[in-house]
C-alpha atoms as a printed R data frame, in Angstrom:
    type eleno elety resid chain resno       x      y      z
1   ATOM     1    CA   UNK     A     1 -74.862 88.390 91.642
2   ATOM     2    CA   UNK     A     2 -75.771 85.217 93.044
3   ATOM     3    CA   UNK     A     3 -79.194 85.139 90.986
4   ATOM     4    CA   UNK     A     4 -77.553 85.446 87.673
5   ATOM     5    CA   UNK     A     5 -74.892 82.229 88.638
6   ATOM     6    CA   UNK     A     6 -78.321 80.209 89.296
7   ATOM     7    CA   UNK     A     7 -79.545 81.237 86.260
8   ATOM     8    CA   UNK     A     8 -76.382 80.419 84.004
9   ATOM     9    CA   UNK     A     9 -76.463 77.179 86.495
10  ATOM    10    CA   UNK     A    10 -79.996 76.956 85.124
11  ATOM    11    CA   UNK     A    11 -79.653 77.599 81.361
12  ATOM    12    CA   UNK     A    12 -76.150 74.979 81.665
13  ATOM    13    CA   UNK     A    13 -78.382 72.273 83.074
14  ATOM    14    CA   UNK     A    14 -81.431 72.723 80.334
15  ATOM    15    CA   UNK     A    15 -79.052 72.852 77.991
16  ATOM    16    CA   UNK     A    16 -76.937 69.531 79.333
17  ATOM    17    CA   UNK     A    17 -80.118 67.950 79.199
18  ATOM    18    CA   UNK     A    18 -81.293 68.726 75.984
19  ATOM    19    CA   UNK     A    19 -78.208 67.359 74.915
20  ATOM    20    CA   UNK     A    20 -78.604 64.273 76.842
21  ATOM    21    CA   UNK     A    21 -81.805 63.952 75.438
22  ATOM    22    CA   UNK     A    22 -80.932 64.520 71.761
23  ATOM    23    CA   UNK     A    23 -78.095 61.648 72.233
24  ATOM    24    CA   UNK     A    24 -80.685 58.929 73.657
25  ATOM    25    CA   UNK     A    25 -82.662 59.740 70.671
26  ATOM    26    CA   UNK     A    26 -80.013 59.176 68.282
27  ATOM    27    CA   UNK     A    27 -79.128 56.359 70.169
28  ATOM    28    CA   UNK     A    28 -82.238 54.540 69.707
29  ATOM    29    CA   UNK     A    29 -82.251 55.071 65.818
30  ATOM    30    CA   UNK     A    30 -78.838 53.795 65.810
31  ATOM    31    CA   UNK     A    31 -79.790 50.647 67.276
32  ATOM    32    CA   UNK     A    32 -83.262 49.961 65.392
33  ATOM    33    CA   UNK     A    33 -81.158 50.469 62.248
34  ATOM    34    CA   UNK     A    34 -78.804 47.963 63.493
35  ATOM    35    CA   UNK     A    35 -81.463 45.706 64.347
36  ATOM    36    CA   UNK     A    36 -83.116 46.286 60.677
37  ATOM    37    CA   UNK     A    37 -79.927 45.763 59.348
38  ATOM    38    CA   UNK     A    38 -78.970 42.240 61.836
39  ATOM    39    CA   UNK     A    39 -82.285 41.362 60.421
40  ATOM    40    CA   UNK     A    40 -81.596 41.897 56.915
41  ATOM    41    CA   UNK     A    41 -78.500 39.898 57.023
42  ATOM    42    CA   UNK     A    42 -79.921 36.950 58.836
43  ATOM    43    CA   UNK     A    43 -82.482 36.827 55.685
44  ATOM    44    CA   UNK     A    44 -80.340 36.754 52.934
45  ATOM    45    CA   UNK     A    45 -77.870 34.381 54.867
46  ATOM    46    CA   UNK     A    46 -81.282 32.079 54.860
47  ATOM    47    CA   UNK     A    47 -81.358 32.504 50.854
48  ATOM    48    CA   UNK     A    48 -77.615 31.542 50.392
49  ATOM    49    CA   UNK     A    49 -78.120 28.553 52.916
50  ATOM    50    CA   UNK     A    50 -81.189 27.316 50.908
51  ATOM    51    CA   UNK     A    51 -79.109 28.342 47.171
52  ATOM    52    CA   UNK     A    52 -76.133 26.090 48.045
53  ATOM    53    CA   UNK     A    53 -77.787 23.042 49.201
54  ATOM    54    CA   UNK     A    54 -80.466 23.099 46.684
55  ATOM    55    CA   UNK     A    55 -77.185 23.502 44.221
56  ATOM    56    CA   UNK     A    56 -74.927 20.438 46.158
57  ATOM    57    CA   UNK     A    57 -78.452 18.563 45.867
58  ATOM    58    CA   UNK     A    58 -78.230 19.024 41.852
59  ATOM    59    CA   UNK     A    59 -74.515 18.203 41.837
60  ATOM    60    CA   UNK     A    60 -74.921 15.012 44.107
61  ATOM    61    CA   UNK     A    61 -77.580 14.166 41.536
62  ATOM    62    CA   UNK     A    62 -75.248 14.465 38.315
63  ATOM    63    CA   UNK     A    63 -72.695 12.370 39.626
64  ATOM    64    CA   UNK     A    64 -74.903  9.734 40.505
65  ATOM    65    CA   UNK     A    65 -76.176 10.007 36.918
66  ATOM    66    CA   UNK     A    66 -80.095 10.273 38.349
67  ATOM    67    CA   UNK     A    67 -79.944 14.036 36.665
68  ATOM    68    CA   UNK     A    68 -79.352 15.103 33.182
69  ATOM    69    CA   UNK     A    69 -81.121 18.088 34.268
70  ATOM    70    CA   UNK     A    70 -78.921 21.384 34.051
71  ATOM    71    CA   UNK     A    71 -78.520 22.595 37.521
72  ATOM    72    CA   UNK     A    72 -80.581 26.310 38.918
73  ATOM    73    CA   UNK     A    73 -79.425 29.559 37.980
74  ATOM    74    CA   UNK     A    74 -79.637 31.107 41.257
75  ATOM    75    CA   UNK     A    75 -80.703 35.114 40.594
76  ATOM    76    CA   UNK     A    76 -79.352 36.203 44.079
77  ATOM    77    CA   UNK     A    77 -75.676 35.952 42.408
78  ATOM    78    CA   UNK     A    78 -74.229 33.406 44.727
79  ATOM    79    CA   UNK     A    79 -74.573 30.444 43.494
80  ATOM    80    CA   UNK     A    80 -75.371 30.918 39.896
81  ATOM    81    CA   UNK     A    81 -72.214 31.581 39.047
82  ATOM    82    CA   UNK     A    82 -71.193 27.802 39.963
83  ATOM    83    CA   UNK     A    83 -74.253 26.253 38.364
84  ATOM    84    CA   UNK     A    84 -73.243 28.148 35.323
85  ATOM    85    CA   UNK     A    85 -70.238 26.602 35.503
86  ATOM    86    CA   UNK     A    86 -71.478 22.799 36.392
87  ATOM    87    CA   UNK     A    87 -74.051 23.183 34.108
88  ATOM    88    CA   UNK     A    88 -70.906 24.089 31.091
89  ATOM    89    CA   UNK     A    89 -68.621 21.336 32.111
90  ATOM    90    CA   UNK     A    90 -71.597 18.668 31.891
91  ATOM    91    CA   UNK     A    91 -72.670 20.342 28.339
92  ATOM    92    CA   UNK     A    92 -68.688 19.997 27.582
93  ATOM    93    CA   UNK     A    93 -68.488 17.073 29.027
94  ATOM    94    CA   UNK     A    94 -71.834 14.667 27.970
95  ATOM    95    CA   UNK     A    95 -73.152 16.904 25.192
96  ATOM    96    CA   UNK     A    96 -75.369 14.153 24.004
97  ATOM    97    CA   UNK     A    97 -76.942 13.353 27.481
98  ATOM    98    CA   UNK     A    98 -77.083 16.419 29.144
99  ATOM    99    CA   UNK     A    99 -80.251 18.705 28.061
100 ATOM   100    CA   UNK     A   100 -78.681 22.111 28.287
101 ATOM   101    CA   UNK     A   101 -81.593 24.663 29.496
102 ATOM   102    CA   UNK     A   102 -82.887 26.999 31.562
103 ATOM   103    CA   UNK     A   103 -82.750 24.551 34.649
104 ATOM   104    CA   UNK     A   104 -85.152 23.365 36.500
């Protein structure tokens, strides 16, 4: 009797540490994803920086008049929305000086 416990003792213990070993696995996945996706987010955080001030540079410029440019269409979806916008009011606004456009 005593052999079969230290074999189910045995068998428990393989088994415990397969487990263990299939969870530090996962576990490492998990966190490269997590750094892939940290990584990801710092990126396009660096694209919407850059999109706004390049956009507040345009706007400083069309209210100091040194622009009759119409402002960037951002295609990452942030900002182009509010250039679209800028770019309307100034066409609304100073139709005869304001060069409607693509943007430069």
């Amino acid at each position: 009797m005593p052999d079969s416990s230290i074999l189910i003792l045995m068998l428990l213990n393989l088994v415990l540490l397969s487990f263990l070993l299939a969870l530090f696995f996962v576990w490492q996945q998990v966190k490269k994803e997590i750094l892939s996706l940290k990584q990801a987010h710092r990126a396009e955080r660096e694209i919407n920086k850059k999109a706004i001030l390049q956009l507040l540079d345009e706007i400083v410029d069309l209210a100091d008049g040194q622009n009759k440019a119409p402002c960037s269409i951002n295609k990452h979806g942030l900002t182009g929305p509010i250039a679209d916008a800028v770019n309307y009011l100034m066409e609304q606004e100073y139709p005869d000086a304001f060069h409607a456009g693509a943007g430069h």
